[in-house]
Structure formats: C-alpha cells, structure tokens
VOGURO-530757 format. One line per field, with one value per residue (C-alpha): residue number from 1; chain; x, y, z. Coordinates in steps of 0.02 Angstrom, whole numbers. Example, Ala and Ser with C-alpha at 12.3 -4.5 7.8 and 13.67 -1.06 7.14 Angstrom:
2
nr	(1:2)
kette	(A:A)
xx	(615:684)
yy	(-225:-53)
zz	(390:357)
//
This chain:
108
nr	(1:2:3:4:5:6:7:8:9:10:11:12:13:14:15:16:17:18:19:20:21:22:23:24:25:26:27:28:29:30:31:32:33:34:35:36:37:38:39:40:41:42:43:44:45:46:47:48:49:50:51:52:53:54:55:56:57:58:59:60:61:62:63:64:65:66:67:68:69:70:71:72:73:74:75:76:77:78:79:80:81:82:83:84:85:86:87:88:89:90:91:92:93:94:95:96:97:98:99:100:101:102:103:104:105:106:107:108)
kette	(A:A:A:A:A:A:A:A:A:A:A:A:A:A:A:A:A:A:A:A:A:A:A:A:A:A:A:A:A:A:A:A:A:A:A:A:A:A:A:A:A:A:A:A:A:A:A:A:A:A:A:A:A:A:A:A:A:A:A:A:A:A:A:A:A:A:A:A:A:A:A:A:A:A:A:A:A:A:A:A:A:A:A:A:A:A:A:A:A:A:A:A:A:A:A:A:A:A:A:A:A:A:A:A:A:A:A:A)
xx	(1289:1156:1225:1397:1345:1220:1363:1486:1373:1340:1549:1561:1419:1483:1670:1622:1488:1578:1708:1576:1474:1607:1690:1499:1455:1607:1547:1369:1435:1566:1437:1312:1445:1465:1314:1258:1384:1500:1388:1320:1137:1188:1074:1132:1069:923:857:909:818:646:665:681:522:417:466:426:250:205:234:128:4:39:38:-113:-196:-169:-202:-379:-397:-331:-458:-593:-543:-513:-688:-770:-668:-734:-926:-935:-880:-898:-765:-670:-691:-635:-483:-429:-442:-352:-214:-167:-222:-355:-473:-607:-577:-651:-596:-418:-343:-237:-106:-80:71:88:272:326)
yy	(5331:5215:5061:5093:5110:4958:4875:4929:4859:4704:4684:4728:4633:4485:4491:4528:4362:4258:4230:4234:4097:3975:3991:3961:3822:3757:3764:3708:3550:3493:3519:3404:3271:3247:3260:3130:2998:3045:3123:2995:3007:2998:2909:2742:2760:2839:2693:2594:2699:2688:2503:2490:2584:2483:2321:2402:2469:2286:2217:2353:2298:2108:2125:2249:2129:1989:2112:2116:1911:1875:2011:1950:1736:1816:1875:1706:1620:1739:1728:1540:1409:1273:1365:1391:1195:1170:1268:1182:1007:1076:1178:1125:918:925:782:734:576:448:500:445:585:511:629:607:702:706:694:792)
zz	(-2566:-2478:-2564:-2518:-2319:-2341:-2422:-2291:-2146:-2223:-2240:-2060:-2003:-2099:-2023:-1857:-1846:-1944:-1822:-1678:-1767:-1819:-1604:-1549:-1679:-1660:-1463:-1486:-1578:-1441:-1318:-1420:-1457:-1271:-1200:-1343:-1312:-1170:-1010:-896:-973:-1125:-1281:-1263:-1062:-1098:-1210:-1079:-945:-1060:-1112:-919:-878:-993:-930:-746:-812:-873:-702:-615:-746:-703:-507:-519:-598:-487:-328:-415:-431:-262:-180:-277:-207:-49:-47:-111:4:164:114:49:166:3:-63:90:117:-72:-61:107:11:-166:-80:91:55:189:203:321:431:333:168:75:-39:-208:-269:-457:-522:-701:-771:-921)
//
C-alpha cells in the first residue's frame, strides 16, 4: 500500500512539474538569449566596456607617471638656478649676449 501512494505522488509530482519546468525553462532560456545578445549591455558590449577600461587604466598609469617626472624637474628647476639656466638655453633658445646659438636639425 506504501508503494502504490509513493508511486502515486511521484506520478503526480511528475505531471504537475513537468509542465511547470518546461514553461519556466523554456522562460529562463529566452530571457538568457536576450540579455546575452540582444539587451543594450549585452556580451559583445561588455568586452567592449572592459577592453575600454584597460586602455583607460594604462593612461592613468602613463599620466601618473609623468605627473611624478614633471614634479620631480619642477623641483630641480626651483632649487638649482644651473638647471633653471640650462633649461632656458635647451627649451626656449635663450642665449646670453655674446654668445651665438646653432640649431642642428637632423632629417630622417
């Protein structure tokens, strides 16, 4: 008599989810087709959106490093007046009044 009622629950448990699971599976992969390759953030955009962010991290890297070298020649250019004096003549073509500055551009 126990068999027949485990038997008999297993029947009705089986015909009353296996409708139920095949409507929500069913469901579940609609919903995970479009979110996948339909919605606005879908895969495609999101490897987009992290190949994105890496190539943004690089240049905080790159600028963050060049904050640090210009602060460190701002500094050697505020406490040394030889280098203030050299960086006048190299950058801005500065010369005292006897001198003569020659320009040699090399071409590629």
């Amino acid at each position: 008599m126990l068999k027949i009622i485990t038997m008999k629950a297993k029947e009705l448990v089986v015909r009353i989810l296996k409708p139920l699971i095949s409507k929500y599976l069913i469901a579940l992969a609609v919903f995970v087709v479009w979110i996948m390759f339909f919605d606005e953030n879908n895969l495609r955009q999101h490897h987009r959106n992290l190949q994105e962010l890496a190539l943004l991290e690089e240049q905080v890297d790159f600028y963050k490093h060049k904050i640090e070298a210009d602060k460190r020649k701002l500094y050697e250019l505020q406490t040394n007046d030889q280098n203030l004096e050299k960086f006048a003549r190299e950058q801005f073509l500065m010369k005292k009044a006897d001198e003569d500055i020659y320009v040699i551009v090399e071409e590629n």
